[in-house]
PAVOKE-768814 format. One record per residue: residue in three letters; x, z, y of N, C-alpha, C, O in turn. Coordinates in steps of 0.05 Angstrom, whole numbers, padded with zeros to 5 digits, always signed. Layout:
# PAVOKE-768814
alaXZYXZYXZYXZY;...
END
This chain:
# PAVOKE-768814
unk+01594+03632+01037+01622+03638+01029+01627+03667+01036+01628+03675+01059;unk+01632+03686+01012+01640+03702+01025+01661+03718+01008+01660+03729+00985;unk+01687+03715+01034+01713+03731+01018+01721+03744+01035+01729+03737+01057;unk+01717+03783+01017+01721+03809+01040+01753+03799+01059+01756+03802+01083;unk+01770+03790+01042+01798+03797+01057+01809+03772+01070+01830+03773+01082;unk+01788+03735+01066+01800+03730+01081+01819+03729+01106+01842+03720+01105;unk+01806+03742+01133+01817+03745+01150+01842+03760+01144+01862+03750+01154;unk+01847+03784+01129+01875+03785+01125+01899+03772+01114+01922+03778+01117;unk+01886+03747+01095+01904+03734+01087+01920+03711+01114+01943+03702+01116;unk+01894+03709+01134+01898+03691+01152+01925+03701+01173+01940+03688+01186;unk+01922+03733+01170+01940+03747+01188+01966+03749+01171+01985+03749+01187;unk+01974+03751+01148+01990+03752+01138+02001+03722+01138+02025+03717+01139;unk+01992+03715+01138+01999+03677+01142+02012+03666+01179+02024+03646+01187;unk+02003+03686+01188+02018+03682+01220+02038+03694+01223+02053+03687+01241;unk+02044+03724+01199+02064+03737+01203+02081+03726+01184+02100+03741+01183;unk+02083+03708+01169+02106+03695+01146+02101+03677+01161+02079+03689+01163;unk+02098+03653+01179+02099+03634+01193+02125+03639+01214+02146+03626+01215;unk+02113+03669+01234+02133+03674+01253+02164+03687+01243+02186+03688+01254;unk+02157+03694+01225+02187+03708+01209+02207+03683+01203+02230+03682+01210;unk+02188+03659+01185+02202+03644+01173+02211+03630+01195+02233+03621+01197;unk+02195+03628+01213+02207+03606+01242+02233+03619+01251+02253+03609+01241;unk+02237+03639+01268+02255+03663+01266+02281+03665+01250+02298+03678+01261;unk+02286+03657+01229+02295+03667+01212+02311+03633+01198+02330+03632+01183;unk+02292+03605+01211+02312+03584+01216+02332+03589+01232+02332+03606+01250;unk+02350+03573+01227+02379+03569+01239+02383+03561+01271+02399+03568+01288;unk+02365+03547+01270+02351+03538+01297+02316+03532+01308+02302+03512+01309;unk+02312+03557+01314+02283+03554+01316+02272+03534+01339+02282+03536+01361;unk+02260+03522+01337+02251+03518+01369+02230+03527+01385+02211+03540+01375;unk+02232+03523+01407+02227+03538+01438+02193+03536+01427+02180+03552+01415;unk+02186+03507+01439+02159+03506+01439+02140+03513+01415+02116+03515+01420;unk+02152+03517+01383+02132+03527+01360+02135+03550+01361+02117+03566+01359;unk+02165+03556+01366+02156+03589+01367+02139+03595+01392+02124+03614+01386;unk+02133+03589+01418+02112+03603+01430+02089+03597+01416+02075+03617+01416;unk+02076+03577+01403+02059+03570+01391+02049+03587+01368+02025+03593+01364;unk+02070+03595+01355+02063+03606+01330+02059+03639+01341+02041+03653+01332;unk+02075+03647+01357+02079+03669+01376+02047+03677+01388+02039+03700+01392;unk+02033+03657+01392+02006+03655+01410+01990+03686+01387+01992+03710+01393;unk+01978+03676+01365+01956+03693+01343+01975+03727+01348+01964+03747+01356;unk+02005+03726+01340+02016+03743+01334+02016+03765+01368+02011+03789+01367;unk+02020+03758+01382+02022+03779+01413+01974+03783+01414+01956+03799+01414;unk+01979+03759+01414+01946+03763+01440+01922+03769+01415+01900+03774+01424;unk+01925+03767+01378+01906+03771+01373+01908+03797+01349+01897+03818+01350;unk+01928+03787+01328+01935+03801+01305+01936+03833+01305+01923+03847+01290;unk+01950+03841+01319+01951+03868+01324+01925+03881+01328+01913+03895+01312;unk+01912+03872+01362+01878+03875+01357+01860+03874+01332+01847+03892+01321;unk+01862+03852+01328+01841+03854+01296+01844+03875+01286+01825+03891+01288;unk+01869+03884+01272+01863+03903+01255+01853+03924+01257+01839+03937+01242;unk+01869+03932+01295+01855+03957+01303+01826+03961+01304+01815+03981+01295;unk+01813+03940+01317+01786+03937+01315+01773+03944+01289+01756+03961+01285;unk+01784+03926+01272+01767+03930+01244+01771+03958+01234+01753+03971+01223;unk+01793+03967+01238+01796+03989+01229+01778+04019+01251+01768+04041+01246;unk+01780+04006+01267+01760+04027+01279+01731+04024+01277+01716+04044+01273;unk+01719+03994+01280+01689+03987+01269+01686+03977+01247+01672+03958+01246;unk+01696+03986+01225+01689+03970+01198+01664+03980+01198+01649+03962+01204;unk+01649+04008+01193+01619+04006+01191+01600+03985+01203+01578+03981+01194;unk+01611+03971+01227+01592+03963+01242+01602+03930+01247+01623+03924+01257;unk+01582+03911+01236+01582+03887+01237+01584+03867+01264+01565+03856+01276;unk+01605+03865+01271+01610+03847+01300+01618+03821+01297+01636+03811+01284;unk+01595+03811+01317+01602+03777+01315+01626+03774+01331+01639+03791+01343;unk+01630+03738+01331+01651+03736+01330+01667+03736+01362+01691+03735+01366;unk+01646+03737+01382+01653+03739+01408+01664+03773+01410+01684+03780+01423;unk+01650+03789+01396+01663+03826+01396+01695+03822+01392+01714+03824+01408;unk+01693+03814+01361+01715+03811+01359+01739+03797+01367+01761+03803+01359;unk+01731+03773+01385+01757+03766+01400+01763+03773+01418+01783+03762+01427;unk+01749+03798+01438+01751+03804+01462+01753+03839+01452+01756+03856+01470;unk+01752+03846+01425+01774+03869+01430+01800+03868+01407+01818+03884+01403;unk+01793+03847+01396+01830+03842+01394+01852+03828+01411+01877+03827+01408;unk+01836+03818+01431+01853+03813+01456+01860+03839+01460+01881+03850+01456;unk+01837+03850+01470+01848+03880+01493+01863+03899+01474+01879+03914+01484;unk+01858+03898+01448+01874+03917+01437+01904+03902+01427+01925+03915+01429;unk+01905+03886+01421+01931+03866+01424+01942+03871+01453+01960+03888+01451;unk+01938+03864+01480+01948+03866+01499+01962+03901+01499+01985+03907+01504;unk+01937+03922+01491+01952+03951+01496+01967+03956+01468+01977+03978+01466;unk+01969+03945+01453+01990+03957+01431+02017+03935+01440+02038+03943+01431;unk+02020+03912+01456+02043+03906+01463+02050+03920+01487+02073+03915+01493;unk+02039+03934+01500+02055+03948+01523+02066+03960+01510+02091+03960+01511;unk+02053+03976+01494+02053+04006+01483+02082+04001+01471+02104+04011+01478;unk+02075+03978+01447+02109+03972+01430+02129+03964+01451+02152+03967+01443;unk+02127+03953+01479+02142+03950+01499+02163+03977+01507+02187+03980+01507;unk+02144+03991+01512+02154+04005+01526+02170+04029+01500+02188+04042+01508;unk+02161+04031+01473+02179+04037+01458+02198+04024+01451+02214+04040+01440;unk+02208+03996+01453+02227+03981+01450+02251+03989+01466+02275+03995+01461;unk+02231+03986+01494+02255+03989+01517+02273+04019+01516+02295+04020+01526;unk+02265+04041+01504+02277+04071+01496+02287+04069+01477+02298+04091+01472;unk+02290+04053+01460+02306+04049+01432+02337+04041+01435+02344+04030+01456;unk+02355+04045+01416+02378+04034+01425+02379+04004+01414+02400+03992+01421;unk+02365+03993+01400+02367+03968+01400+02364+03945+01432+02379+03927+01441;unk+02337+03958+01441+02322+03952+01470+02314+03928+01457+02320+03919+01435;unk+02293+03915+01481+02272+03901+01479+02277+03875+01491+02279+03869+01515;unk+02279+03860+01467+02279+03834+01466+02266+03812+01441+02259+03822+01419;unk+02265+03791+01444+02242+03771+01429+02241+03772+01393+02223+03766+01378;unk+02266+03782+01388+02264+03794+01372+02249+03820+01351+02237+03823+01329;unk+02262+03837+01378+02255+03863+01361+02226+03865+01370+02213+03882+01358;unk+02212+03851+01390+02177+03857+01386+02168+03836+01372+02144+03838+01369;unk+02180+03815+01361+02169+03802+01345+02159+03819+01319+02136+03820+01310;unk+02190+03835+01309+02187+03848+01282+02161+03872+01276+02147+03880+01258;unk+02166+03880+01315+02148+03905+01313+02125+03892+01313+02114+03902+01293;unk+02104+03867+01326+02090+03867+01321+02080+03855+01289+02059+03863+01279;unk+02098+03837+01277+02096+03832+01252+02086+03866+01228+02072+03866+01207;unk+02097+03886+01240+02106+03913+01226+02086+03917+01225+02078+03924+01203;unk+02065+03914+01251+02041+03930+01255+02019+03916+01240+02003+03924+01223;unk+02022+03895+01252+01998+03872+01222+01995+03873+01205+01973+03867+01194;unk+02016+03882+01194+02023+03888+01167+02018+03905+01149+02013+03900+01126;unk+02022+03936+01164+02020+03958+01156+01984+03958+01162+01969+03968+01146;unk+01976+03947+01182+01943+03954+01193+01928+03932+01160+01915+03940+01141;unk+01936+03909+01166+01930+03901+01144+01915+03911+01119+01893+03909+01109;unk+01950+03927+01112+01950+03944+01082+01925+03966+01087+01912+03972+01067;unk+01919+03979+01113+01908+03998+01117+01868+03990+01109+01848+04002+01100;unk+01877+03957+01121+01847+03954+01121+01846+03940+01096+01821+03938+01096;unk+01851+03932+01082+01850+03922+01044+01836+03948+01042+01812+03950+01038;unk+01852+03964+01045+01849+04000+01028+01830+04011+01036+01822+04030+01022;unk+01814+04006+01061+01792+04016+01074+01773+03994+01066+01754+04001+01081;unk+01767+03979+01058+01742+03963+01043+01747+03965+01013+01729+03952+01002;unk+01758+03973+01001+01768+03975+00969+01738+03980+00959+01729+03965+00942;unk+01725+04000+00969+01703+04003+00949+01670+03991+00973+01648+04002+00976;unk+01680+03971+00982+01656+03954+00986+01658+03930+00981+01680+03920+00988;unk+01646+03921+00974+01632+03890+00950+01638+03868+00980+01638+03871+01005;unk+01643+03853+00965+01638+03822+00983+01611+03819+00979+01610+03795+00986;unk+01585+03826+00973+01558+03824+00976+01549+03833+01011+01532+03825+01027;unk+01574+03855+01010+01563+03870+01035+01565+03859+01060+01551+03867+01079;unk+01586+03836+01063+01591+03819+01083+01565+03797+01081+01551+03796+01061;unk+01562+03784+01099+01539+03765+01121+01550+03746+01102+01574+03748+01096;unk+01535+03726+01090+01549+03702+01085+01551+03681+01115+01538+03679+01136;unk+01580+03663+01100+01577+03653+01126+01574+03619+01125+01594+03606+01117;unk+01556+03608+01131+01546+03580+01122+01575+03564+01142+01586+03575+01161;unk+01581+03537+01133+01596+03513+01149+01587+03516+01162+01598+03530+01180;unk+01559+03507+01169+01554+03508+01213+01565+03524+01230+01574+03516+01252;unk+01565+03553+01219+01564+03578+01233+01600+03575+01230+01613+03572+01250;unk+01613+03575+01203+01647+03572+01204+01646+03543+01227+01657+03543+01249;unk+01636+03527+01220+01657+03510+01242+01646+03516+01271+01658+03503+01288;unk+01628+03531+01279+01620+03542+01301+01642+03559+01311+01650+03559+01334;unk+01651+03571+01295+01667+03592+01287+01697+03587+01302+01707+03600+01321;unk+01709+03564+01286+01729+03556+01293+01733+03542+01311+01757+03543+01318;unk+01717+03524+01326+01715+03524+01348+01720+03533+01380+01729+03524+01401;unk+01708+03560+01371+01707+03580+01390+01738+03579+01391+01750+03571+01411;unk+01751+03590+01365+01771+03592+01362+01800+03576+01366+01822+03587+01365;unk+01795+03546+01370+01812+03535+01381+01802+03528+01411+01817+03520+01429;unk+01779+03533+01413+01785+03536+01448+01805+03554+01461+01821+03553+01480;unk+01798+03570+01445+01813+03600+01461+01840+03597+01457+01855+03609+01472;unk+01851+03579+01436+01875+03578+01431+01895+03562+01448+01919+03565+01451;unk+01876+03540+01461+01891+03514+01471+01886+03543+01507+01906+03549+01520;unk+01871+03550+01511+01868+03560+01539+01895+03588+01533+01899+03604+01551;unk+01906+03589+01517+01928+03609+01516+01953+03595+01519+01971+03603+01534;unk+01956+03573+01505+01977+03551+01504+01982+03538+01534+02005+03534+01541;unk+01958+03532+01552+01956+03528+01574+01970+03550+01597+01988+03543+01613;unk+01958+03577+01595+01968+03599+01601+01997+03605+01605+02007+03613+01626;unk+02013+03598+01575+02023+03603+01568+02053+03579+01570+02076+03585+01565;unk+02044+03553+01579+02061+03534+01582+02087+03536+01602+02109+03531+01593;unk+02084+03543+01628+02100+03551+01642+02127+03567+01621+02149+03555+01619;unk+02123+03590+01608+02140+03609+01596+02153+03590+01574+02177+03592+01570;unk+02138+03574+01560+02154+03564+01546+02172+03541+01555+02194+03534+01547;unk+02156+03532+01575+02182+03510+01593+02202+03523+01599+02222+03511+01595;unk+02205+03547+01608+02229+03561+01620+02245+03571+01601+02267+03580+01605;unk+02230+03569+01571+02254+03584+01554+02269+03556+01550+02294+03556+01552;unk+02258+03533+01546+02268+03516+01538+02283+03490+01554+02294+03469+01549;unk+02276+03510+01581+02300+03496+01603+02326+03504+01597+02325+03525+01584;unk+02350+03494+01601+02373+03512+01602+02377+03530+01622+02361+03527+01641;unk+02397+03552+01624+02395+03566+01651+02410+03549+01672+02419+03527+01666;unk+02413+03558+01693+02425+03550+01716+02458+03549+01718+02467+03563+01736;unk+02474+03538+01706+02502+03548+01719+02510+03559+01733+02506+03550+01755;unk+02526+03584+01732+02537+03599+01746+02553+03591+01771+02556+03566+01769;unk+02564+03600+01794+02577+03596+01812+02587+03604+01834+02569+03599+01849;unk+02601+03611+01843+02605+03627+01871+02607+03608+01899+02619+03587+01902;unk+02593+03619+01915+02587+03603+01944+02611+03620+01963+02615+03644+01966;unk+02626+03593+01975+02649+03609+01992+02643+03583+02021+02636+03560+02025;unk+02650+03605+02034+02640+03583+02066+02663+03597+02088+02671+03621+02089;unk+02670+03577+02102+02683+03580+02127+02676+03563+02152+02681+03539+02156;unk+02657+03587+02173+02642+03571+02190+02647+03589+02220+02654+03612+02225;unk+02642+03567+02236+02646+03580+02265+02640+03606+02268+02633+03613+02246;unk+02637+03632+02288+02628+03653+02289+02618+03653+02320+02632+03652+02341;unk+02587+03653+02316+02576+03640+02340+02575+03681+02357+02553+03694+02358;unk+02591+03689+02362+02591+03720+02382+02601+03722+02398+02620+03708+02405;unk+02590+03745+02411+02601+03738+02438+02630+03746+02441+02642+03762+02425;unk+02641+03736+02460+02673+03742+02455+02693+03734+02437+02715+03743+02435;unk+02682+03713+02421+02689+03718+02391+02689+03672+02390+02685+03657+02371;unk+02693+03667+02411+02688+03628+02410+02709+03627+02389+02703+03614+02369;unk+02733+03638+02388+02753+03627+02379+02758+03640+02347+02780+03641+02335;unk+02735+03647+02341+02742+03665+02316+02719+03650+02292+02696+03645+02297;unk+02732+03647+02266+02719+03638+02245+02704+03664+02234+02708+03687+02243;unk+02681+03654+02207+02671+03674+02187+02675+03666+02163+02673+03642+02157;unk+02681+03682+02150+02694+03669+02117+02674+03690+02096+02665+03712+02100;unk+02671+03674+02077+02637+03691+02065+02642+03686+02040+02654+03665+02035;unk+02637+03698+02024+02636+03699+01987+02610+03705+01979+02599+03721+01994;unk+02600+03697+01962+02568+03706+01948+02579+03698+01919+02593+03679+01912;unk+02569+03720+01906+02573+03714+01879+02541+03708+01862+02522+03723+01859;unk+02545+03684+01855+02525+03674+01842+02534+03669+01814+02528+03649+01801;unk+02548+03686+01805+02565+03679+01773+02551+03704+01752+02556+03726+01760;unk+02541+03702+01735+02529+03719+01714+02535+03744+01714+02515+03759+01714;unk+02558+03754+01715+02574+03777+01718+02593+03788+01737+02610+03776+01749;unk+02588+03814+01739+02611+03809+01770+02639+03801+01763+02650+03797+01741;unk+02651+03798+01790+02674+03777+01790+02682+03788+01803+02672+03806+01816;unk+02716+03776+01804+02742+03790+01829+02747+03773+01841+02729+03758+01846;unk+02763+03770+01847+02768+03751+01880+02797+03755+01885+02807+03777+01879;unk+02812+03734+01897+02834+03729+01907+02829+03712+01934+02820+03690+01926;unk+02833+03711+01968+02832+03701+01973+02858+03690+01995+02868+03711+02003;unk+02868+03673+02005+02889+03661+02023+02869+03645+02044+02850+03631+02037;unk+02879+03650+02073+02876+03638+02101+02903+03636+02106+02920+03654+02105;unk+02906+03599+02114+02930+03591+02118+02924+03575+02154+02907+03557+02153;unk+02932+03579+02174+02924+03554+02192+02951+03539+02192+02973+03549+02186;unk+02948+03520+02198+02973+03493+02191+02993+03510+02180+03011+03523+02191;unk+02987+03508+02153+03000+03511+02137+03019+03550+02124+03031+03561+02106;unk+03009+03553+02148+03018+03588+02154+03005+03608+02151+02985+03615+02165;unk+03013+03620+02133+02994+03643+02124+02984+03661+02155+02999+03670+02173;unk+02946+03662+02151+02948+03686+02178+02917+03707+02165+02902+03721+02177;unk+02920+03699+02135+02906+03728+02128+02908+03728+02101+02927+03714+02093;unk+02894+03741+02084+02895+03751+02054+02880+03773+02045+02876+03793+02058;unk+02870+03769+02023+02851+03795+02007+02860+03799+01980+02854+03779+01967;unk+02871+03814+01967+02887+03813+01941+02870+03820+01922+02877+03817+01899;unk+02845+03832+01928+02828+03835+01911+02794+03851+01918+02788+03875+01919;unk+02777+03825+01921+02753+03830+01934+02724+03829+01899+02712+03810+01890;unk+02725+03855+01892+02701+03857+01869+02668+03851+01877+02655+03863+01894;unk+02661+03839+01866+02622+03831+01882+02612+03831+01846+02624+03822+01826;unk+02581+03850+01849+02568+03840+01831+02552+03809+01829+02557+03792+01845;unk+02540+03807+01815+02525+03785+01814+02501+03796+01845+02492+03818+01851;unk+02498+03765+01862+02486+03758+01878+02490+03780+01898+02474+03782+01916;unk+02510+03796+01896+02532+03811+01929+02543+03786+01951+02554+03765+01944;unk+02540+03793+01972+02559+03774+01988+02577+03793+02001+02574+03817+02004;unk+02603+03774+02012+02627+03791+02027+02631+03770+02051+02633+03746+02047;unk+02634+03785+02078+02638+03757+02092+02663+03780+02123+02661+03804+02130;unk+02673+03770+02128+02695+03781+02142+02696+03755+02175+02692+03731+02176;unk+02700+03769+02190+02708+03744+02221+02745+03739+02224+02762+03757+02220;unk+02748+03723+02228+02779+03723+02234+02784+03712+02258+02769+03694+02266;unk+02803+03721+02272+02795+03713+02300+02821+03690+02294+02835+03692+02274;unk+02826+03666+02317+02845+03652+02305+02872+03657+02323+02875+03669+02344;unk+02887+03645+02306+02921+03657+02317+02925+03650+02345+02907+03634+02352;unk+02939+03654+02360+02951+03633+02384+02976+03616+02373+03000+03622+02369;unk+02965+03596+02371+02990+03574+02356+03000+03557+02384+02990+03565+02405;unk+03017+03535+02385+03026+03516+02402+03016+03488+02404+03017+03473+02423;unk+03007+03484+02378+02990+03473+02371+02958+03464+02384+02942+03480+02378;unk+02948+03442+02400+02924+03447+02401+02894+03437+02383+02870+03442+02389;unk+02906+03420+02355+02885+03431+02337+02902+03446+02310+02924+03441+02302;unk+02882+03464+02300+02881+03484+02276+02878+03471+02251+02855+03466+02246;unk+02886+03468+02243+02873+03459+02214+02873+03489+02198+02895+03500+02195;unk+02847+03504+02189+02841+03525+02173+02834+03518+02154+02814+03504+02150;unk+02854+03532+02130+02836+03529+02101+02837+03563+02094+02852+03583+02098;unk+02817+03557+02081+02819+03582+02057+02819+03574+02029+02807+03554+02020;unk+02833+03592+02017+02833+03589+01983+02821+03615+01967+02824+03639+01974;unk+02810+03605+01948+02792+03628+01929+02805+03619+01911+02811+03595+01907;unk+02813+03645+01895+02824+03649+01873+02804+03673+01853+02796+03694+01861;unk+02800+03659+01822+02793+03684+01806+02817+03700+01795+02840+03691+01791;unk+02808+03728+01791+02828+03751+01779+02843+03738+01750+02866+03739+01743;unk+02824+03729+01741+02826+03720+01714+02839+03698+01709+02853+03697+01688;unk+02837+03672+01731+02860+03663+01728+02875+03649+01754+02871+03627+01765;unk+02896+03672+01760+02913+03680+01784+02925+03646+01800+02928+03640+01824;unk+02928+03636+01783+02947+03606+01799+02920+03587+01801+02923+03571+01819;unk+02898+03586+01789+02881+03569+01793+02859+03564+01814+02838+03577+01810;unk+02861+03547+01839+02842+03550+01858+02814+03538+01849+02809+03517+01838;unk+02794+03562+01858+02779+03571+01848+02759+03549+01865+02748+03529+01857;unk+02760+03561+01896+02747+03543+01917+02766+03538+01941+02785+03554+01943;unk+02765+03520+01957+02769+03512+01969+02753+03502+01999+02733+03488+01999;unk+02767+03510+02023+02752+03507+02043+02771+03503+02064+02794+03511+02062;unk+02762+03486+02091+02776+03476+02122+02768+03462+02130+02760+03440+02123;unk+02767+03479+02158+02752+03473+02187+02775+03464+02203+02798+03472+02199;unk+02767+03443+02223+02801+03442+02239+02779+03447+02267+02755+03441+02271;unk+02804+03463+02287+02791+03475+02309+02798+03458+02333+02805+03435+02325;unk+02800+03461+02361+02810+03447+02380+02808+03461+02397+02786+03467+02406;unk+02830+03469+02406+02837+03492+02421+02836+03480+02451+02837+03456+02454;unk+02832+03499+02473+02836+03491+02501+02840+03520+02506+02832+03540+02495;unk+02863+03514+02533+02869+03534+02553+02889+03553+02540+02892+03552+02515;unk+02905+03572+02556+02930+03586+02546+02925+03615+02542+02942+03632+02544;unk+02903+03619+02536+02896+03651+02536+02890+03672+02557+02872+03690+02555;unk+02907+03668+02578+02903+03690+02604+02877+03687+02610+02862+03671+02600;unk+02872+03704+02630+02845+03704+02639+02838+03683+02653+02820+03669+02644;unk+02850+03675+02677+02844+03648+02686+02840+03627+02674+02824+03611+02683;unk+02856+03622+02649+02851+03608+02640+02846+03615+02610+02864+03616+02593;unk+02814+03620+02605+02817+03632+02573+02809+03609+02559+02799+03588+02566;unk+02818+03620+02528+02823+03602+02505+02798+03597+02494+02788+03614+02480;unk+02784+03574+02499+02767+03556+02484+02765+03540+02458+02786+03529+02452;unk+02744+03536+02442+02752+03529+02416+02730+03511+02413+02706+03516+02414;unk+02744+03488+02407+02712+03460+02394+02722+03458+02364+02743+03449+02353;unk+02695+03470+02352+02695+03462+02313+02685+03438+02307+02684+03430+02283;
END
């Protein structure tokens, strides 16, 4: 069997596969890494290869081990042009670029065999093709393997957003009778903050507006009031900027006060 341009029709057939996948309404996760596999780790390589050794006849182990390596360095390469572009670099736009490059290498290598005969190619008997393909879906399922993790994660959902707010003893010295009040923003984007400390019922602090990026924490000590009272009930309230009357989080510790403050007798606190 011998047809000069098979192999390019085969590459043009991965690049109208990944377009058309792409280009549904809803693609899914796991075919597009699949179909994704030929197009990053091989397509690009080939051509370069061929195009650089067409004089010279390479079996089929040459050629899968430098259209890997040249596949791997023409996606950095389109990487790192992506990322300087004002589009920037995402699953998209290196999809297209590598589709661009297949494409165009393709056309290059049609045009660079034009005036040699399909005589001039090896014929290639069934034993040797399904030898062939073989090789070829080994290598394919050991990329899919490789490659499983990444597609589980696209096709996890992400994590919900959230902000972590805590009000906890403050184990320092000097400090028995004093809380720590803490914000972490675990929310996609940064966030503002409203917060209220009330003890039974009485306002005895406030923050009117505390900004954190994503995964900042803010954490403040409050030492506690001298009330008449000998337990505290402490809450705090979190409020977002965005929407002002709505409690956001919610938190309270109740304390248990001993002793009247003077030195002889100083003020002790059980949480």
């Amino acid at each position: 069997m011998r047809l000069k341009n098979l192999d390019v029709l085969l590459l043009l057939l991965v690049v109208v596969a990944n377009v058309f996948h792409v280009w549904l309404g809803r693609p899914v996760a796991v075919i597009g890494g699949v179909l994704a596999l030929p197009l990053v780790f091989v397509c690009p390589g080939y051509v370069l290869a061929e195009l650089v050794f067409k004089k010279r006849l390479l079996d089929i182990f040459q050629r899968l081990l430098l259209s890997i390596g040249g596949s791997l360095a023409l996606d950095i390469l389109g990487g790192m042009l992506l990322n300087i572009l004002p589009g920037g670099l995402n699953s998209q736009s290196w999809m297209l670029l590598l589709c661009l490059i297949t494409v165009l290498g393709s056309g290059a290598l049609v045009y660079a065999r034009h005036d040699q005969a399909s005589a001039d190619y090896p014929r290639l008997h069934m034993s040797a093709l399904c030898a062939h393909l073989f090789c070829g879906v080994l290598v394919l399922v050991m990329m899919v393997m490789i490659m499983r993790y990444d597609i589980h994660g696209m096709a996890t959902p992400a994590r919900p957003a959230f902000t972590q707010f805590w009000l906890l003893p403050a184990r320092q010295a000097n400090r028995n009778c004093a809380v720590t009040l803490g914000i972490q923003n675990f929310e996609r984007t940064p966030a503002s903050y409203r917060i209220v400390v009330n003890a039974n019922n009485n306002l005895v602090a406030g923050w009117s507006l505390i900004r954190l990026a994503p995964q900042q924490t803010w954490q403040h000590i409050i030492p506690l009031p001298q009330m008449k009272e000998n337990t505290i009930l402490l809450e705090a309230f979190l409020y977002q900027t965005n929407q002002p009357e709505r409690v956001y989080r919610h938190v309270a510790i109740h304390v248990h006060v001993t002793g009247d403050g003077p030195v002889s007798h100083p003020q002790q606190c059980a949480f």
